[in-house]
C-alpha positions in Angstrom: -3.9 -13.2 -23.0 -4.8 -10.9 -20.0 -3.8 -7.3 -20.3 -3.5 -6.7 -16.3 -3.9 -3.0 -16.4 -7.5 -3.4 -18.2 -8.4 -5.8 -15.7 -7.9 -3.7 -12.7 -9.6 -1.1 -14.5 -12.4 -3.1 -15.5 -12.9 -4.6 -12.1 -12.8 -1.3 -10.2 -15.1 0.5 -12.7 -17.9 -2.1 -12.4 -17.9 -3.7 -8.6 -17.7 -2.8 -6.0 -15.8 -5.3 -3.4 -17.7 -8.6 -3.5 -17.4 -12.4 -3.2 -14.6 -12.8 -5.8 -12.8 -9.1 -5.4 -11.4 -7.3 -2.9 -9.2 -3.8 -2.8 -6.6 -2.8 -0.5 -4.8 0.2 0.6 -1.8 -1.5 1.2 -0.5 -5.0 2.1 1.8 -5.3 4.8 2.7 -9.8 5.2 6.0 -8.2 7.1 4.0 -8.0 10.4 1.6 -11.2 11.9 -1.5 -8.8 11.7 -1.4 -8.2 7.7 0.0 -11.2 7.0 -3.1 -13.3 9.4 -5.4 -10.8 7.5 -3.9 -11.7 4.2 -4.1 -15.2 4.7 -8.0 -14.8 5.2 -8.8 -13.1 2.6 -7.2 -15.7 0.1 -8.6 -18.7 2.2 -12.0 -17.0 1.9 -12.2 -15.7 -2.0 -10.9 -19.3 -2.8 -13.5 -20.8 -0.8 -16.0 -18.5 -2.1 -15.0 -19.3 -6.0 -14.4 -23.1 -6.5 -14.8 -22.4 -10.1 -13.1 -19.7 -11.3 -10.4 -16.6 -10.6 -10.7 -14.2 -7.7 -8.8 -11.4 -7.2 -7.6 -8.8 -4.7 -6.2 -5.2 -6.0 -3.3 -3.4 -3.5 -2.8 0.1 -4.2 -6.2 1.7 -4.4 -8.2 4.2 -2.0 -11.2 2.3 -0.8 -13.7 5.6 -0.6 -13.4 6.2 -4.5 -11.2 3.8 -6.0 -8.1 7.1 -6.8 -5.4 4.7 -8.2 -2.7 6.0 -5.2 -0.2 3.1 -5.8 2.3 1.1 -3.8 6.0 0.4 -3.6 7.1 -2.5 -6.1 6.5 -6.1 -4.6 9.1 -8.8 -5.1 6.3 -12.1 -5.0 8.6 -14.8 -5.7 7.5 -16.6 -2.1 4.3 -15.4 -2.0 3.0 -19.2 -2.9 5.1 -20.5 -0.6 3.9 -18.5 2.1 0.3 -19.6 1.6 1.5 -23.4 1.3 2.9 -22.5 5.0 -0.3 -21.6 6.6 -3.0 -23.1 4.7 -4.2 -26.7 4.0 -5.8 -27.0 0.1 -3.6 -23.8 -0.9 -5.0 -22.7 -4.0 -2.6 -21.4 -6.5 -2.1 -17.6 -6.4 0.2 -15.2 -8.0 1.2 -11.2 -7.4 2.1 -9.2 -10.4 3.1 -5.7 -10.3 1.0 -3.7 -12.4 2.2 -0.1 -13.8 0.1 2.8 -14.1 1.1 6.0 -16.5 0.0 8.6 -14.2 2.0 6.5 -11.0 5.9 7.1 -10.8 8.6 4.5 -12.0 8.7 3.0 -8.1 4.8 2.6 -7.7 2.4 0.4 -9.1 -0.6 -1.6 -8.6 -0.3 -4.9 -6.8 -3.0 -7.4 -8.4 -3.3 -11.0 -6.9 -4.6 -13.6 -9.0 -6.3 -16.7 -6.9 -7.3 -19.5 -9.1 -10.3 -21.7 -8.6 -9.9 -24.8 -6.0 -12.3 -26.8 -7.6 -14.4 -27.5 -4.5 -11.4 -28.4 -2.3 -12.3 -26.3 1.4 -9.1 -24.2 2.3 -8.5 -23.4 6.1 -5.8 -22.5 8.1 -3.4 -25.5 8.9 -2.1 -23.3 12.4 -2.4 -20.6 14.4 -2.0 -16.9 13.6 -2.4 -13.8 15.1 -6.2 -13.8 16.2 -7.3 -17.1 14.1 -7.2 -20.4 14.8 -5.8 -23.4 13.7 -9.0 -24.8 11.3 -10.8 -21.9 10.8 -12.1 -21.3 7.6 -13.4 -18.6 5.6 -16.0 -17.9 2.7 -16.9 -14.3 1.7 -19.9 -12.7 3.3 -20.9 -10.1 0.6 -17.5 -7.9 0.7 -16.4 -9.1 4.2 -14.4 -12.5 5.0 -16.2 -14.4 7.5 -15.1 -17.7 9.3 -18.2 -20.1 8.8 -18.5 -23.6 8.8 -17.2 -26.9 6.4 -20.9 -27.8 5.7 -21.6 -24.8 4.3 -23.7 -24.9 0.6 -21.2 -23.1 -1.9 -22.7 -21.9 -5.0 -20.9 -21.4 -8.5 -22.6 -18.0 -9.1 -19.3 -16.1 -10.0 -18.2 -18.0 -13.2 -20.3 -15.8 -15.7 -19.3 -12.6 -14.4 -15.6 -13.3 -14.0 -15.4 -14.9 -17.6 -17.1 -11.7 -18.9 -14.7 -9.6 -17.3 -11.8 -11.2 -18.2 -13.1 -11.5 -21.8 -13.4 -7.6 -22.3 -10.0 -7.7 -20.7 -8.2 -9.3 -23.5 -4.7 -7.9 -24.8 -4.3 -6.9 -28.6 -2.3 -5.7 -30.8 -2.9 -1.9 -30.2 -2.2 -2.2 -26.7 0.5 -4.2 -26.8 2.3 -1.3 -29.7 1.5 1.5 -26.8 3.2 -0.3 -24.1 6.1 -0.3 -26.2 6.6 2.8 -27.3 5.3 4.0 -23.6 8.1 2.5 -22.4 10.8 3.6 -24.7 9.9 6.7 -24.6 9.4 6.7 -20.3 13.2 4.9 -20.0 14.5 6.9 -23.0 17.4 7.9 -20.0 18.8 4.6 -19.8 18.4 2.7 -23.1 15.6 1.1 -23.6 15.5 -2.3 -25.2 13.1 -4.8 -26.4 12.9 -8.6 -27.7 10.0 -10.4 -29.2 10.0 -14.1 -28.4 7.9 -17.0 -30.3 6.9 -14.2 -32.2 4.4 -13.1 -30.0 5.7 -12.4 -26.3 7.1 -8.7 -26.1 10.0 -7.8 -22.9 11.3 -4.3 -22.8 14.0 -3.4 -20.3 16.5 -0.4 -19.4 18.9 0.5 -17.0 22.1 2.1 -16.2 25.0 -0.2 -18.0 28.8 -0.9 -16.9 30.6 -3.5 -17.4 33.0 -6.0 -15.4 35.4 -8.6 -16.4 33.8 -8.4 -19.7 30.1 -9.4 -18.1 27.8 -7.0 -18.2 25.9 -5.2 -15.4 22.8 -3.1 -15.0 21.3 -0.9 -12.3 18.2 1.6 -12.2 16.6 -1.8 -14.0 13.3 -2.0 -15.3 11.5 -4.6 -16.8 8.2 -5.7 -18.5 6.0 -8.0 -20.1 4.2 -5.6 -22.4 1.6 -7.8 -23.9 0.1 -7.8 -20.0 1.4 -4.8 -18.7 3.2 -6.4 -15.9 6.2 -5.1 -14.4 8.4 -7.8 -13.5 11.6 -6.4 -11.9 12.3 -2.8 -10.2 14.9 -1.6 -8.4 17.1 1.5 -7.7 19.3 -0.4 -5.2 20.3 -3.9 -6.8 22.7 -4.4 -9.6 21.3 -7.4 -12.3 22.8 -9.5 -15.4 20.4 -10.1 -18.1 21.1 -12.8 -20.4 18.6 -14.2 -23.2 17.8 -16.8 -26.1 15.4 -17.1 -28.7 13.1 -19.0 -25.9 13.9 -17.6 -22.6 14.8 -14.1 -20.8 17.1 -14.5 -17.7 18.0 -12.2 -15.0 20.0 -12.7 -11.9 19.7 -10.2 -8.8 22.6 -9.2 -7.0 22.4 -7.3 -3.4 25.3 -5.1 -1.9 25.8 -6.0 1.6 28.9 -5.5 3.7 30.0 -4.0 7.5 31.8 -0.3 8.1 33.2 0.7 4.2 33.8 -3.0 3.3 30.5 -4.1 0.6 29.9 -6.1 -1.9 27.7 -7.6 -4.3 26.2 -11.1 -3.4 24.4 -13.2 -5.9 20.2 -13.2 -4.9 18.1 -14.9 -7.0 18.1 -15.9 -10.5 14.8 -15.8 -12.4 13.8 -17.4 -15.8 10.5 -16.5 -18.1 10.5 -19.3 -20.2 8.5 -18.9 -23.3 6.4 -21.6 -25.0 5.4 -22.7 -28.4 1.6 -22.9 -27.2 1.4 -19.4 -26.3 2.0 -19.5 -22.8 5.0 -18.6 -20.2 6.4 -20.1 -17.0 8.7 -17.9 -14.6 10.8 -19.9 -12.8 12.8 -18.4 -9.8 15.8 -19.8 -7.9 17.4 -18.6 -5.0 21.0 -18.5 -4.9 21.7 -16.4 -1.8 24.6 -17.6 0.7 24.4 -15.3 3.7 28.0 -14.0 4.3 29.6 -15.0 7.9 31.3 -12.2 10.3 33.4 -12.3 13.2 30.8 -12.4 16.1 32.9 -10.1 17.9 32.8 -7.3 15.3 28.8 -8.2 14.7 27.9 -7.9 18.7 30.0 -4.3 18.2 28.2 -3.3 15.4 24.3 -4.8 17.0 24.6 -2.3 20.1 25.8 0.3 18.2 22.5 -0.4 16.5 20.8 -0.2 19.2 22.1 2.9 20.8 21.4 4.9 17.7 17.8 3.4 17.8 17.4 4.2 21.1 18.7 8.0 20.1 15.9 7.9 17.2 13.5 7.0 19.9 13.7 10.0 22.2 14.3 12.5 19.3 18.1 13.3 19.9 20.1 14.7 17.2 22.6 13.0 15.1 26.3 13.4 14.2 27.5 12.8 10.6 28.6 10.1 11.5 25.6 8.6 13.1 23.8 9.7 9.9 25.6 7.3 7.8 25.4 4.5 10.1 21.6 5.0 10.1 21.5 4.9 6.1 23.4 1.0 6.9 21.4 0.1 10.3 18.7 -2.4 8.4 21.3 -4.5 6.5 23.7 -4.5 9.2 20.4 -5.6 11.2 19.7 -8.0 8.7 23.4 -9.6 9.1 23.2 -10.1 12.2 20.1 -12.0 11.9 21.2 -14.0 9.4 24.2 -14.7 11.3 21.9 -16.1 14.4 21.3 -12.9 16.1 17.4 -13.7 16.6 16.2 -10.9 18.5 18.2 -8.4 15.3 14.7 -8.8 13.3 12.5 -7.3 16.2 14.8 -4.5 16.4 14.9 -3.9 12.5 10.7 -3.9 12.7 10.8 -1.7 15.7 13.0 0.9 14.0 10.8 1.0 11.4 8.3 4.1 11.9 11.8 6.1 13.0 13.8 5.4 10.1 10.6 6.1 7.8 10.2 9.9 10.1 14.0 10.9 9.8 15.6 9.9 6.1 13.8 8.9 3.3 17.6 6.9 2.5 17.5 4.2 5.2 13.8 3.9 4.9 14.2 2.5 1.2 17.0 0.3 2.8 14.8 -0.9 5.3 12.4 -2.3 3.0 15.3 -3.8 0.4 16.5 -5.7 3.7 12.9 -6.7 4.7 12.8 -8.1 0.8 15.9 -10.2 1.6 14.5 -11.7 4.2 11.4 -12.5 2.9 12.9 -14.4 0.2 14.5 -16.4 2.4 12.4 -17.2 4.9 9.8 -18.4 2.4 12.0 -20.4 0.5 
C-alpha cells in the first residue's frame, strides 16, 4: 500500500513536471477556465501513459516546490465530472493529503490517473477555449492538443513503478501517523479502529448528542496507513457509525432563511474494507433541496443583490447587513436550487468581495460552492 505523503515527496524531490506529473498552485473546476484546463491536463497525462499511473499534485509553489497547501477538497464527483466531458475517461481519484507543518484546514491535493491502456481520451464537447474532439498528449511538461495518429510510447512504466515502490507504507509510518494524530486532535478526542487487522482510521471531533444518536462537528478523519485525509470540516455536523468491516459517515449541512436553519442530510459515505487487503469508498448522495415560498426567496434574492451591489462600490455595512453577508452564499445557493438560475452567477460574482471583507462568509461561500458541486455532478 501507497503511503500518499511519501509519494508527493518523492515525486517533487526527483522531477521536475514531465509527461506523467504535473503541479499546481491551485485547482479552481468552480469556473469554465480551470475546469477546461483541468480537463486537459487529465486527457493529456492519460494519453501520454497508456500503461501506468500519472499524477498531478495541487498545493505546491511551482518556482521551488514550498509545500504552501490548499483548502480541503470534497472529490466525491470528481469522476463523474470527467465522464461528463470526456470520451475513454480514464479512472482518476483526488485524495487529500496532510502535511505536519500545514494547518488542520490545508493539505495537499494529489490526483491519481490510472493507465487507459491505449484507449485515446478526448473531449466529447465544447469547453471554454477547446473544442469538441480535441485531444491531448504531453509535450515535455506542457499539454498539447495533437493528433489520433500520433506514435505513443510506454517509456514511463519503469520510472513510475520505481517510484511508487520506494513509496511503500510500513509499519513505522503507519505507528507515527497514529500517534501524530492523537496527539494533533488531543482537543477533541481522538479515536482509532483497526479493521481486517491491517487498515488503521483515526477520527476526532466535538461530540453532543440528540435523541440518543450521536453527533460530531470540528470532524476529522484519516486513513493512516496512506496518510490521506478523508473528511474535514468546521461547518458540517456528521454521524459515524462502524463494524468490524466498514467505517460509515453521513454529512449533514445547516441551511435555512432569516433565524430559521437546520440540518439536512448530505451525503453518506462508506470505506468498505476487504479481506484481500484492499478498500472501496462508496458515496451516496442523499440531499433533498428544501422548497420556500417564492415570495419570501424573490425578497430575500434582491436583498442579495443590493448588499452585493453595496460590497461592490465599497460602502459600509450596518450590523445588520453584516450578518446577512455571513448567510448571502447559502441563501444564494437556495434560491438556485429552488430554480432561481441566474442566483449561481451572482454567488460567483460575489466571490472576490466576500473573500476582501470577512474571512466568515468567505468559508461559507465555498461550503455552498461544495453543495453544489455535489449535486451537479451527481
Amino acid at each position: 500500500m501507497i503511503n500518499k505523503r511519501l509519494l508527493i515527496k518523492n515525486l517533487l524531490a526527483h522531477n521536475d513536471e514531465n509527461s506523467f506529473y504535473d503541479k499546481k498552485r491551485q485547482l479552481n473546476i468552480g469556473e469554465k477556465e480551470g475546469k477546461a484546463k483541468f480537463l486537459k491536463h487529465v486527457c493529456a497525462l492519460a494519453n501520454s501513459n497508456p500503461e501506468n499511473n500519472s499524477f498531478i499534485v495541487i498545493g505546491v509553489e511551482d518556482e521551488d516546490n514550498t509545500i504552501a497547501g490548499i483548502d480541503f477538497f470534497d472529490d466525491s464527483k470528481i469522476q463523474n465530472l470527467v465522464n461528463a466531458y470526456l470520451h475513454h475517461p480514464p479512472n482518476i481519484s483526488y485524495e487529500n493529503i496532510p502535511f505536519p507543518h500545514l494547518p488542520d484546514e490545508k493539505v495537499v491535493g494529489l490526483v491519481t490517473i490510472r493507465p487507459n491502456h491505449g484507449k485515446i481520451c478526448s473531449l466529447k464537447k465544447n469547453i471554454w477555449k477547446y473544442f469538441k474532439g480535441s485531444v491531448f498528449f504531453r509535450d515535455g511538461s506542457i499539454s498539447m492538443p495533437k493528433s489520433y495518429d500520433i506514435n505513443i510510447e510506454d517509456v514511463n512504466s519503469a520510472i513510475v513503478k520505481s517510484i511508487e515502490k520506494h513509496a511503500q507504507n510500513n509499519i513505522e509510518l503507519t505507528l507515527d501517523g497514529v500517534f501524530d494524530f492523537m496527539e494533533k486532535r488531543r482537543d477533541f478526542n481522538p479515536q482509532y479502529k483497526v479493521f481486517k487487522e491491517y487498515f488503521v482510521v483515526c477520527w476526532a471531533g466535538k461530540e453532543k448528542k440528540s435523541n440518543s444518536t450521536k453527533y460530531y462537528s470540528r470532524v476529522d478523519i484519516e486513513l493512516i496507513n496512506e496518510q490521506v485525509k478523508l473528511f474535514y470540516s468546521d461547518m458540517d455536523e456528521v454521524s459515524i457509525t462502524m463494524e468490524k468491516d466498514y467505517f460509515r459517515i453521513i454529512e449533514y449541512v445547516n441551511l435555512g432563511l432569516h433565524d430559521n436553519f437546520k440540518y439536512y442530510p448530505l451525503e453518506e459515505v462508506t470505506i468498505q474494507f476487504k479481506d484481500n487487503v484492499s478498500y472501496e469508498i462508496k458515496s451516496d448522495l442523499l440531499f433533498e433541496p428544501p422548497q420556500f415560498n417564492k415570495k419570501v426567496l424573490y425578497h430575500i434574492y434582491n436583498s442579495n443583490n443590493s448588499l452585493l451591489e453595496r460590497l461592490k462600490k465599497d460602502l459600509p455595512l450596518t450590523r445588520a447587513q453584516e450578518k446577512d453577508l455571513k448567510n448571502l452564499p447559502s441563501t444564494y445557493l437556495l434560491c438556485y436550487l429552488n430554480n432561481f438560475r441566474d442566483a449561481i452567477n451572482k454567488l460567483e460574482e460575489a466571490k472576490p468581495y466576500l473573500k476582501k471583507y470577512s474571512a466568515e462568509a468567505y468559508t461559507h461561500y465555498k461550503e455552498s460552492l461544495r453543495i453544489l458541486r455535489k449535486v451537479k455532478y451527481n
